[in-house]
SESE-827059 format. One line per 3 residues: number of its first residue (from 1); their letters; for each residue x, y, z of C-alpha. Coordinates in steps of 0.25 Angstrom, whole numbers. Example, Ala and Ser with C-alpha at 12.3 -4.5 7.8 and 13.67 -1.06 7.14 Angstrom:
REM SESE-827059
1 = as = 49:-18:31 | 55:-4:29
REM end
This chain:
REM SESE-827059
1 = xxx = 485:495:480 | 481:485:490 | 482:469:485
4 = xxx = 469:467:478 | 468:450:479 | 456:443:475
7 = xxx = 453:430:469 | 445:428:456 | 436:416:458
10 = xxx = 430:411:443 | 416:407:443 | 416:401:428
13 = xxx = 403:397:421 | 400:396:408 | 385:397:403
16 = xxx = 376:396:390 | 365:400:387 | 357:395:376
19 = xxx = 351:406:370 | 350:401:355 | 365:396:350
22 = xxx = 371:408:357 | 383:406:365 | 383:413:379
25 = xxx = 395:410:388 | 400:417:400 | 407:415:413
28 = xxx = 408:421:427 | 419:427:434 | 419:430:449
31 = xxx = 431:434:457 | 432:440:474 | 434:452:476
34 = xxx = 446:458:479 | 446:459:494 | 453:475:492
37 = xxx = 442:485:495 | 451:492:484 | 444:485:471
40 = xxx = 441:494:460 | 438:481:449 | 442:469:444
43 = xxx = 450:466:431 | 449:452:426 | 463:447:415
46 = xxx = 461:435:407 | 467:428:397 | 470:413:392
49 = xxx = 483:410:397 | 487:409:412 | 492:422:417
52 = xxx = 487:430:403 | 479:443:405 | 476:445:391
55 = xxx = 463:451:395 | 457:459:406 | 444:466:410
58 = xxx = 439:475:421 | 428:470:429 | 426:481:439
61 = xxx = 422:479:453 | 415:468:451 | 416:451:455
64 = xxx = 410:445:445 | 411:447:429 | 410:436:416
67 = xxx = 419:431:406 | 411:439:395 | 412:450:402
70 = xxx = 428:449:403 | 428:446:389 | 430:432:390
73 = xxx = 421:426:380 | 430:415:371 | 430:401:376
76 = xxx = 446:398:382 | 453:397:394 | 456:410:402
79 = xxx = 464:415:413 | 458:424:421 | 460:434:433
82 = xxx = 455:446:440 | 463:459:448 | 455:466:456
85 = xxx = 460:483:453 | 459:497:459 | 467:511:458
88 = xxx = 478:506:463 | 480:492:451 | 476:477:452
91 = xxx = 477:467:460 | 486:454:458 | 479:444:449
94 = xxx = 468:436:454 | 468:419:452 | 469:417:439
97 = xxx = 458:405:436 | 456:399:422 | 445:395:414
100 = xxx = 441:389:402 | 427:398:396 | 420:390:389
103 = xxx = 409:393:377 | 395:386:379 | 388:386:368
106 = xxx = 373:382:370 | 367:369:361 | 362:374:347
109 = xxx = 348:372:346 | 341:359:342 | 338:359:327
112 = xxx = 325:358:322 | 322:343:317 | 309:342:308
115 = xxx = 303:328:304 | 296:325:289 | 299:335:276
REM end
């Protein structure tokens, strides 16, 4: 297999939207590609310590995914990387960038306040 090496490059935002007191959250990931012409997919590993990979998912052939979609959904700090894959195995880690994901709740709604009896 030929030397798959790309860099994983984390656009990180977290958003709320207040759609009554629901909490929505999410974050995205974007990473080059692997300059290989070779690339099947993209598996991202996660996990809360440095160098962990308690966690993975396949992302397939694509540069761009969410935290949700990986699964990443409780507020904490995470480790994150991504090999790029074909036939022939995976590539050597990526950079391995870290983050803190934070829950935004949106404000509760104002209460309603009646004057007299």
């Amino acid at each position: 297999m030929n030397r798959l090496f790309f860099s994983l490059l984390l656009f990180l935002s977290a958003s709320a939207f207040a759609a009554s007191h629901e909490q929505v959250n999410d974050c995205p990931l974007a990473w080059d590609a692997s300059p290989s012409v070779e690339v099947d997919g993209y598996r991202f590993y996660w996990g809360s310590t440095l160098g962990a990979r308690d966690n993975n998912f396949d992302v397939g052939l694509v540069l761009t995914t969410t935290c949700s979609t990986l699964g990443i959904v409780d507020p904490g700090e995470y480790f994150i990387v991504v090999r790029a894959y074909n036939r022939g195995g995976e590539s050597i880690d990526s950079n391995e960038p870290n983050f803190t994901f934070i829950v935004i709740l949106p404000p509760a709604p104002a209460p309603n306040l009646r004057l007299g009896s």
